[in-house]
Structure formats: C-alpha cells, structure tokens
N, C-alpha and C positions, 0 to 999 in steps of 0.2 A: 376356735373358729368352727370345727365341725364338733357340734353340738352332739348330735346324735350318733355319730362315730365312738364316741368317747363315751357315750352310754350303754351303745352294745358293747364296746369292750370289757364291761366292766360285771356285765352278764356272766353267768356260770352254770354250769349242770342243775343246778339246786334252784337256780333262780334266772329260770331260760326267758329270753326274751320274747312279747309279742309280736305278730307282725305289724301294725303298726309302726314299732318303734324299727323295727328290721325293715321295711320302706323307706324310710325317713334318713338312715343309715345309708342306706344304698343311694339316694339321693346324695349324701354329703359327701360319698365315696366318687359319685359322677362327677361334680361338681370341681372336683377337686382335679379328677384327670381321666380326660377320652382320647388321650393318644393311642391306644390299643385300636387296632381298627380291623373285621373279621375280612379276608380276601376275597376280591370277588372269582371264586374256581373257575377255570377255561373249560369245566364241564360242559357236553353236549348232551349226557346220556347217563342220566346220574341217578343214582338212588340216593335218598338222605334217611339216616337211620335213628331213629330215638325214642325213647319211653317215657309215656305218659305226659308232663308237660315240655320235656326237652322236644319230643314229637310235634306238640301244639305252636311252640314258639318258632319250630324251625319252618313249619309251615307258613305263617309269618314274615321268616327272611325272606322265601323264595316264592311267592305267592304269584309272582308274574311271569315266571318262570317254569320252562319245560320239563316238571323232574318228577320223578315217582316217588310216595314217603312208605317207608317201609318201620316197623317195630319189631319187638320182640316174638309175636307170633307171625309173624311173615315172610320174616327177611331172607329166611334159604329158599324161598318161591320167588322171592320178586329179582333178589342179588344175583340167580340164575337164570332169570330173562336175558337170553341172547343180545341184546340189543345195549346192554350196559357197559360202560365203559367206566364212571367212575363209582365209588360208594363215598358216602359223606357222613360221619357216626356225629352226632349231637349227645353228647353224654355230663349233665352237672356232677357226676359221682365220680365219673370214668372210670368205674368199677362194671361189678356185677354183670349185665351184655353187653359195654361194651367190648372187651377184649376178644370175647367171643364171635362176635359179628366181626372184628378186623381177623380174623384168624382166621373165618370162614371168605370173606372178602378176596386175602393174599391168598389162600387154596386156586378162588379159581381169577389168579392173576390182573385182577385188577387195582388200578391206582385206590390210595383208601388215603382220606386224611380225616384226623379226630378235632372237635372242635369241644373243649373242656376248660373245668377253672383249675383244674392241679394239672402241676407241670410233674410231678411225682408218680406215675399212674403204670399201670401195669401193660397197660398199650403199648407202651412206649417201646417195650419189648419185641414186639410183633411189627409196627410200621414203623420205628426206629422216631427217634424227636423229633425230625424237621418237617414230618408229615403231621405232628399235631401244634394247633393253634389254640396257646393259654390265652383266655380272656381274664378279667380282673371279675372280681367277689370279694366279698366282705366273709367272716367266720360268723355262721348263723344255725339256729336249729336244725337237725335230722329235715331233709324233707323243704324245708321252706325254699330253700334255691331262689330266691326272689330278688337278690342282686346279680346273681348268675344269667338268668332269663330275661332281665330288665334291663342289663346291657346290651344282650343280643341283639334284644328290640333296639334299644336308645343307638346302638353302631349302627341302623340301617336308617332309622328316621329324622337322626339330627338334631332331636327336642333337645330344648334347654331344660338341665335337670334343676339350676337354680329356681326356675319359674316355677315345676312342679311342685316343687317344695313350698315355696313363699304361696301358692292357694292354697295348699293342702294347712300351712300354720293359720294363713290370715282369714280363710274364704270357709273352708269346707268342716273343720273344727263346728266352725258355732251352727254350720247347718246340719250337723248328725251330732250335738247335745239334747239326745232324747234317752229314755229309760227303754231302749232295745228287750230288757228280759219280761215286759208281757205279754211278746209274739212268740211263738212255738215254731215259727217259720218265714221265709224270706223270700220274696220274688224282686229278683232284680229286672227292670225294665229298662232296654238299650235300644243305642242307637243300630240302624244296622251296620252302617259302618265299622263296629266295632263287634262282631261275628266273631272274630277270633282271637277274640279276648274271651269271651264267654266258655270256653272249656280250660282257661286259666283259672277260674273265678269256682268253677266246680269243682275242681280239683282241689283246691285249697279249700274250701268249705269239708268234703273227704274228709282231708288229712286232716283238718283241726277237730270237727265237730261227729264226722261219718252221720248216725242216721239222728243222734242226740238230738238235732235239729236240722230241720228240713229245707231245701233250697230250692229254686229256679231261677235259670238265670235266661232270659231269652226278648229276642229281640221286636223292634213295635211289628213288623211282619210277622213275626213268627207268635205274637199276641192276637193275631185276626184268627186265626184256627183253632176255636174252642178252647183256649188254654183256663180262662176264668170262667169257666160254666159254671162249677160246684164253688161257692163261695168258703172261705174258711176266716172267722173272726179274728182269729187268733194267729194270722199270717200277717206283716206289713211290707206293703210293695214299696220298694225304691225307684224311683221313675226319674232316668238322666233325661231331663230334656221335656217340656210338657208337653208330648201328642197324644192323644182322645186315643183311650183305650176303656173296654169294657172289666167295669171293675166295681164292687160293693161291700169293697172292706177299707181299712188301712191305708194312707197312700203320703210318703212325701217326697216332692220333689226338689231333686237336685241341678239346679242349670249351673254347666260349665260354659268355660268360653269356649264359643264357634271355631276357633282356631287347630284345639286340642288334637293330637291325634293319638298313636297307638301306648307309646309308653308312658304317655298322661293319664290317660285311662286304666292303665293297666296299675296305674300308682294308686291312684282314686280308688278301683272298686277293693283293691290289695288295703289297703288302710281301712276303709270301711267293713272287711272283715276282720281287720285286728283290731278292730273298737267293740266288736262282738265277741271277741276272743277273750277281752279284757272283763265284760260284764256277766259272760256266762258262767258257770263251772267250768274250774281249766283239766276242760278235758283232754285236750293233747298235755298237758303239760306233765298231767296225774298218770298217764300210762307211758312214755315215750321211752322208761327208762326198761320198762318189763321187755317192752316189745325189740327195743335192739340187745336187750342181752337171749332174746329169742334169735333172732338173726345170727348174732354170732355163736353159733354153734353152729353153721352151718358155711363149709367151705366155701358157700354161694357168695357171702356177701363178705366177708373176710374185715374183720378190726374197723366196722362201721362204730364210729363215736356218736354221743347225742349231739355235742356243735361239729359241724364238721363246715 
C-alpha cells in the first residue's frame, strides 16, 4: 500500500535515495499516521532554538506568535535576555548544539523542552525524557530531514498528505518532464504567501548541488526589485502561479490549486528539486560518504551515519 515507503527501505549507503523519492515517502509515512501531535507550550517569553532548516521551519510553527528565534551563533546572547522564561530547541539530529544550548539553557534555570525525531539522543541527559517531544520521520540521507520538517509543518496546518501525493503522481509529474540539464541555473518564482518556504528550498539546493548549480528562489514582490536586470540564457525560471514578471529567458509555469497551503508547497518545490537531483551529476551522492567520515573525527558531531 505505501509504495514509496517500501522503496526507500530498500535504499542503502551505496545506493542513497533521491529526494523526490524521500518526499513521496514522507507522504506515505503521513498518510498512514498523524496521531503524534507537537504541544501547544504555556510559553509567554520564549526563545526557540535551531539550526539552519530546524530554525526556518520552527519559524513557521510560531509565526503568529510572540517568541524570539535564536541559533547556533546567538543563543548565549539572546537565552540570557532577562525577560526569558522558556527556551524551545528544534533539533532533526538532536545531536551536535543541541545538547549544548539545553546545558546552557538549565545553567541559567530556565524550563527547556527539545522537539526531535530520536528518542535516543544525548539531551535526554540534561532535561531528562519528558521534556523532549519525538515526532515521527522516516530513515533518510545525512541532511535531507525532509520528513522531519514536513511533519512539523503538516502538525500545525492539517493538510491532507494523501492529496499532496495524488498531484504530485497525477498532476505535477508530466508538468516538469522536461530535460532540466541545459540550464546551468534556476529561479524559482513564488507566491508570497509562501516566504518561508523559500529559505527551505535554498537550503536544499546547498546541500545537494552547493555552487555546481546555481539558484534563486524569491517571491513575485521580491521580483519587482531589479532581480532580472542581467539576463542569463542558460537559467530557467519556474513560475507557481502566472503573475507578470520581468523576464527574457526561460520560463515555465506551474499552477497549483488555490487551496494549497504550507506543506503542499513545501512537497512540490522539495520534489522538483529531486527531479534535478536525478538528471544532474550526483553530486551529493559522489561526496557524502568523504564528508561524514570528515565529521567523525571530530567529537563535535559523534557516529553521524550517511542514512540517519
């Protein structure tokens, strides 16, 4: 029944899955059970702590909400603003900082709770179990965290992750069967609604391709401010949605339904860079294994596997 479940299983070191198919997964993984549901904290005065996309998505949960976000370069300046009462760690690894930040956190006595997909985690030591909240993930490459992050989302907006799927098989497929590798680069064109989606969407790009290939990802406001002055042939824009932008290259458009909201989006533009992942040189796939036996030698990151 889960199609795609039982194809990433079946993934290994030697033969790491795309993201694409690692969306698609995470889809059948929803699909199957959203009883995990993240707490809404009695916070008044809170700081939330996370790196790099744990950061972008937890912004996201709490968007409407009175809270300060804090990272790896910040957090002993912001966690020691008088005024704080809780700290909140967002960690997919719940390794590397975050144990560090709850240890700095319980110093200067404030409540901490961890929101993570292993229940096994070094934290646990420091603010003891019942202060961290396992959410569910699927086993996926180093880095990808994209059933991690896309529950966070899907636990605050409620989408139905069957639907995501069923356009992504039946709808979105035949409108990006194009030959992707004779553009050297990509501008994604968004709605603004979807803002903070866009530093998910770079970040993934990073880790798969870094400068191999080139990106933008930015919204139709943020396309009025001289973004396409300098034309480039050899770029193709993606345009969700068709509003009049200035543009003299490449361009094709993708309309979704009006309905959609954050973890729709965040499936959609997530597959459509594991459709590039697929046609390019597999460049995260050719280095991933150098780079984490880099990492472990270093007490920092400690027994980081390639699926983790």
């Amino acid at each position: 029944m889960w199609r795609y479940l039982d194809l990433l299983k079946n993934t290994n070191e030697k033969n790491l899955a795309s993201l694409d198919l690692v969306v698609m997964a995470a889809l059948d993984l929803f699909s199957s059970d959203l009883s995990v549901k993240i707490p809404d904290f009695d916070f008044k005065k809170p700081v939330i702590v996370g790196s790099w996309n744990a950061k972008n998505t937890s912004k996201i949960l709490y968007e409407n909400r009175d809270v300060y976000y804090a990272d790896e370069n910040n957090y002993k300046e912001i966690i020691s603003m008088p005024w704080v009462d809780w700290v909140v760690i967002f960690s997919a690894s719940w390794g590397k900082h975050a144990p560090i930040v709850a240890q700095y956190a319980k110093e200067k006595k404030l409540r901490v709770k961890l929101v993570t997909c292993n229940e096994n985690n070094e934290t646990n030591k420091i603010i003891w179990v019942e202060n961290i909240i396992v959410t569910p993930r699927n086993l996926e490459p180093y880095t990808y965290n994209t059933s991690t992050y896309m529950w966070w989302i899907i636990a605050k907006t409620k989408e139905n992750p069957k639907e995501i799927s069923d356009y992504i098989e039946q709808q979105l497929k035949t409108k990006i069967d194009i030959d992707f590798t004779k553009y050297n680069s990509f501008l994604f064109v968004i709605p603004n609604k979807f803002a903070n989606i866009a530093p998910l969407i770079e970040v993934k790009f990073i880790e798969l391709f870094w400068r191999n290939i080139a990106r933008d990802v930015k919204t139709f406001e943020e396309m009025k401010h001289a973004v396409t002055v300098v034309p480039n042939p050899k770029e193709l824009c993606i345009r969700f949605w068709k509003q009049d932008i200035y543009l003299s290259w490449d361009i094709i458009d993708i309309e979704l339904p009006d309905f959609l909201w954050l973890a729709w989006f965040m499936a959609v533009s997530y597959y459509i860079v594991g459709v590039l992942q697929n046609q390019f040189p597999p460049y995260f796939k050719n280095h991933i294994e150098n780079y984490i036996s880099y990492l472990n030698k270093s007490d920092f990151w400690k027994n980081i596997k390639i699926i983790v």
